[in-house]
VOGU-3710 file (C-alpha; in Angstrom, 3 decimals, decimal comma):
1> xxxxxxxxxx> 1,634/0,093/-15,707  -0,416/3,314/-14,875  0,911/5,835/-12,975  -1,952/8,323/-10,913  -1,926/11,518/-8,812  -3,246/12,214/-5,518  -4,325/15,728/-4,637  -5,226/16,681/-1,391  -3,259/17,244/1,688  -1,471/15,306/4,393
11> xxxxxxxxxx> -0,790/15,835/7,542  1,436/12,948/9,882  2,086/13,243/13,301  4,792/10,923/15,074  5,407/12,173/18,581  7,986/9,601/20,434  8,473/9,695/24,184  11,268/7,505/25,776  12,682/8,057/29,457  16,033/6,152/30,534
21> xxxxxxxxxx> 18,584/6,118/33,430  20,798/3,913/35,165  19,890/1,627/38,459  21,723/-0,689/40,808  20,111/-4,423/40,926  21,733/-7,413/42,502  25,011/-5,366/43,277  25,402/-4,281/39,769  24,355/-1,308/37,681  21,640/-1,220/34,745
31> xxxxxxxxxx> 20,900/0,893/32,198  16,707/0,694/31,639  15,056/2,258/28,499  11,282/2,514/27,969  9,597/4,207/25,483  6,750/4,581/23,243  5,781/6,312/19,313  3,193/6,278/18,060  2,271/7,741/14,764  -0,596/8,772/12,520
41> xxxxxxxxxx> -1,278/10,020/8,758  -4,152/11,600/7,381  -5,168/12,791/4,313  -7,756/14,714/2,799  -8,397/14,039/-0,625  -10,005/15,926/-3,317  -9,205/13,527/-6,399  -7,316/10,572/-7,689  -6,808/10,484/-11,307  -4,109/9,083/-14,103
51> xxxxxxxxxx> -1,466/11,636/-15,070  -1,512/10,018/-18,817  -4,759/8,645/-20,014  -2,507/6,999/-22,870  -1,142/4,505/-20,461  -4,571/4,106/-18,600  -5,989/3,021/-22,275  -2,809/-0,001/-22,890  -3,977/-1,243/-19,709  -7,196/-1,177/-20,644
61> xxxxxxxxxx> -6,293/-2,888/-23,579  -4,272/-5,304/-22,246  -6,963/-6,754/-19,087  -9,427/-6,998/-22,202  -7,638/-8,860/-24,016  -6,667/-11,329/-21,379  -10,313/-11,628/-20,290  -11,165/-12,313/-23,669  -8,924/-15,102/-23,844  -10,019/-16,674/-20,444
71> xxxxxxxxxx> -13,597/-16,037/-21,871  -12,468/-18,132/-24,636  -10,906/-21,067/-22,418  -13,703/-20,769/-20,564  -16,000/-21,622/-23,111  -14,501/-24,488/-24,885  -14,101/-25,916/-21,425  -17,673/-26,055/-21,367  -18,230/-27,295/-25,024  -15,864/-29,974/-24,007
81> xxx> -13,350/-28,954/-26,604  -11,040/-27,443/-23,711  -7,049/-27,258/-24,550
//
């Protein structure tokens, strides 16, 4: 696992509007709500990079390794040797 830092800022907006009230209907009384949110998020970045490079490199490691070994499969599968 690889952890990573974003720098940059963020800015969010979530405004919400809503209106409610009682009414009569059929000879009995309501209660209506209606409303609407909406929000957004921006950011602008400057960089995305690993906080450890260690862990970035046993990843690394790791995803080689593993397409080594389906390299491998892959190619006794084709010299009809396959597991």
């Amino acid at each position: 696992m690889r952890s990573a830092k974003y720098t940059g800022d963020t800015t969010r907006d979530s405004p919400d509007v809503y209106a409610s009230g009682p009414f009569e209907l059929f000879g009995r009384e309501h209660e209506l709500l209606i409303g609407q949110s909406v929000s957004t998020s921006q950011w602008k970045g400057k960089d995305f990079r690993p906080t450890d490079w260690a862990q970035f490199a046993i990843v690394s490691a790791h995803w080689r390794a593993l397409l080594h070994d389906f390299a491998a499969v892959d190619q006794e599968q084709k010299n009809g040797s396959g597991r």
